[in-house]
C-alpha positions in Angstrom: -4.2 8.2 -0.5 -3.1 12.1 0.1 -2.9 13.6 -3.3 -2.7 17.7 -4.1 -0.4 20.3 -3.9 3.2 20.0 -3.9 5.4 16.4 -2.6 7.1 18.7 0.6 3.3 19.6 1.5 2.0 16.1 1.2 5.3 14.6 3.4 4.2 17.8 6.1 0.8 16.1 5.3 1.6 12.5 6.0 4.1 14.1 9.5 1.3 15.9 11.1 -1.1 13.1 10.6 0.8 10.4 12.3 2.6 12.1 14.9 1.3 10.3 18.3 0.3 7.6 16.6 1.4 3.8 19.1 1.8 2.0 15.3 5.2 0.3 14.3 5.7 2.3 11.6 7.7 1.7 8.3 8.2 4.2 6.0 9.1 3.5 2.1 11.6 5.7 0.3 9.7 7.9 -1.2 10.0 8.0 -5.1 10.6 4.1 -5.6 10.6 3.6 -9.1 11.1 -0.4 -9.4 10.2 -3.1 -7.4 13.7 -4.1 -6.9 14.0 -0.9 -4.5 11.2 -2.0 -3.0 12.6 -5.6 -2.0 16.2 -3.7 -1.5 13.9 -2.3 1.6 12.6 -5.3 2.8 15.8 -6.5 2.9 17.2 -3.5 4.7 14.9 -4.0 7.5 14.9 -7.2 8.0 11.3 -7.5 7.4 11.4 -10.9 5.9 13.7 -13.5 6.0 13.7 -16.9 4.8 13.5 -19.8 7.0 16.0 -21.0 4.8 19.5 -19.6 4.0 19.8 -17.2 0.4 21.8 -15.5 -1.4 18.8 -13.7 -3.0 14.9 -13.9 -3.0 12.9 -14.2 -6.1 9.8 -11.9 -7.2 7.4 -15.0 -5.4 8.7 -15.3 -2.1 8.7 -11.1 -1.8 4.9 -11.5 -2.7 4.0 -14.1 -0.5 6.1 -12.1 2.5 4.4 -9.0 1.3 0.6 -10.4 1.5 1.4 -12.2 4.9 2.9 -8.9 6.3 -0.2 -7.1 5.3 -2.9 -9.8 7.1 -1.0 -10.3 10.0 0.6 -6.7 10.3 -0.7 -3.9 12.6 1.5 -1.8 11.3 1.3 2.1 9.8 2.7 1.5 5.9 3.7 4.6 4.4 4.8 4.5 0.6 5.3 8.1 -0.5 5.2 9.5 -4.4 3.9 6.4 -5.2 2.8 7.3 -8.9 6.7 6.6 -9.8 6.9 2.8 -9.2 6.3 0.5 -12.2 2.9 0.5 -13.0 2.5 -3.5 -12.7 3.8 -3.8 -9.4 2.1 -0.6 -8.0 -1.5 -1.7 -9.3 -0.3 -5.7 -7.6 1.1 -4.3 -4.2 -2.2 -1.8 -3.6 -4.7 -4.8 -5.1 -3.7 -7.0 -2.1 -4.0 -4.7 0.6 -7.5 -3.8 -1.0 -8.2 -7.4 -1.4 -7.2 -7.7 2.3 -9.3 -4.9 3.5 -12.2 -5.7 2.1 -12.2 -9.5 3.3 -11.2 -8.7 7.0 -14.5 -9.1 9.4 -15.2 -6.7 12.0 -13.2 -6.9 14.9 -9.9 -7.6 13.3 -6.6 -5.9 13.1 -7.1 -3.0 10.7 -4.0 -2.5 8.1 -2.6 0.6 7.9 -1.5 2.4 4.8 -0.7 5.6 3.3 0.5 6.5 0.1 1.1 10.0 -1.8 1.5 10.8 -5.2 0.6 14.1 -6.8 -2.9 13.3 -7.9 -5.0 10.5 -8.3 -4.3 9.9 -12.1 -7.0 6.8 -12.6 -5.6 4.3 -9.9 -9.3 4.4 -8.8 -10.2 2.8 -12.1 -7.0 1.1 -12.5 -7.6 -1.2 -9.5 -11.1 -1.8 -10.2 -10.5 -3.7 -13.0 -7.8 -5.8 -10.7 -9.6 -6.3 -7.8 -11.6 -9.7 -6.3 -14.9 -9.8 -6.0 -17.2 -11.6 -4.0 -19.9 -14.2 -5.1 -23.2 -12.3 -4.8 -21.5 -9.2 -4.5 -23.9 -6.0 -5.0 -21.3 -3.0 -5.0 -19.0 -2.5 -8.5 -15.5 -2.9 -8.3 -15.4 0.3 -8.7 -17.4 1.3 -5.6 -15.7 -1.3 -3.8 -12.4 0.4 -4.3 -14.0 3.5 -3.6 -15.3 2.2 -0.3 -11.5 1.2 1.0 -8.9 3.4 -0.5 -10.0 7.2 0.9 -8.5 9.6 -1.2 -7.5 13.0 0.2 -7.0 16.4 -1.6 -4.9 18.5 0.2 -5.1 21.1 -2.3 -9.2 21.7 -1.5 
């Protein structure tokens, strides 16, 4: 997560930090606000499509796309100003890629994501209250999250 300073110095950020990188790269429009925008950029690019013919998809099958994309996917996801979407589906979309993360075993296919918002406003603690936890877990949730969502300051 880049956080600090001003939303042009975090996008300049986010440009010098993944210039050369070999990742398929898909990069949100920054400032979604609903998760409709968010499916109306699935859509876009054709990153899911039903096996069956639609007119529309429902909130379910965008999940279930969204949570196989993210464990099969080796791809760089960049979601920028995040702070603006809807809290509910902001806190769901970020608590299965940490729930992914932190189940994956060494050796596999790392995910990919960067997100930007102006600071970090609490999501730290926001997600560790929504996160899973593993039997016989030692760590908090807290430390957990901690442990797989870095959080840079450009401002420091």
């Amino acid at each position: 997560m880049i956080i600090g300073k001003s939303k042009i110095e975090r996008q300049n950020f986010i440009n010098d930090l993944i210039v050369g990188l070999n990742f398929e790269g898909f990069r949100f429009p920054s400032n979604m606000k609903l998760f409709d925008e968010y499916c109306d950029f699935i859509k876009k690019e054709k990153l899911y499509e039903p096996w069956y013919k639609a007119k529309s998809y429902n909130l379910n099958q965008i999940l279930d796309f969204h949570w196989d994309w993210v464990s099969e996917s080796n791809s760089l996801i960049i979601m920028e100003e995040f702070e603006q979407m809807e809290e509910s589906w902001r806190i769901e979309l970020l608590r299965i890629y940490l729930n992914e993360i932190e189940n994956r075993k060494k050796g596999e296919k790392k995910i990919h994501l960067i997100i930007s918002q102006e600071s970090e406003n609490g999501l730290t603690e926001k997600l560790s209250k929504v996160i899973d936890v593993r039997e016989n877990e030692r760590r908090t949730e807290k430390q957990i999250v901690e442990q797989n969502l870095e959080i840079i300051d450009i401002s420091e």
